[in-house]
C-alpha positions as CSV (number, residue, x, y, z in Angstrom):
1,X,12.2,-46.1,2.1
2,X,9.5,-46.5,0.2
3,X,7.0,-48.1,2.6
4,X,8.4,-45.3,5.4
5,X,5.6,-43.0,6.9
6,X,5.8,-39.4,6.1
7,X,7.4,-38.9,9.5
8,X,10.3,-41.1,9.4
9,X,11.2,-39.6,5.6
10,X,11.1,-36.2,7.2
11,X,13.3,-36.8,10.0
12,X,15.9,-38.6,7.5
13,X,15.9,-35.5,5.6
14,X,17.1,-33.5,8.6
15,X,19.7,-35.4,9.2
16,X,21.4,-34.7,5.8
17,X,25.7,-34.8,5.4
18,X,27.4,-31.5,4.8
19,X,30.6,-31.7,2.5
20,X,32.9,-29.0,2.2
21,X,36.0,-28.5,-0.1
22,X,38.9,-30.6,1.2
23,X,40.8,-27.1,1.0
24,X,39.3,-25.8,3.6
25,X,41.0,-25.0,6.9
26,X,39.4,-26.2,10.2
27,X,38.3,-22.5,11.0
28,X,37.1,-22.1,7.8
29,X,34.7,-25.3,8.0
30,X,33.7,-23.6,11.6
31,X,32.8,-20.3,9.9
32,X,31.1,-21.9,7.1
33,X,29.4,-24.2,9.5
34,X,28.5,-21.3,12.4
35,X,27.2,-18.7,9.4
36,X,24.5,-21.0,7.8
């Protein structure tokens, strides 16, 4: 990563997981995920 141009850092950064609480409920990960 280090040697990476600005660019190619930038893009990796948009392309970033999401992790939400195992206890959610499928609707509830929707929710969370359509209201952010």
């Amino acid at each position: 990563m280090g040697n990476e141009s600005q660019e190619a850092l930038l893009a990796e950064m948009d392309n970033w997981p999401t992790y939400y609480p195992y206890q959610l409920t499928k609707q509830q990960v929707v929710d969370e995920m359509l209201h952010h």
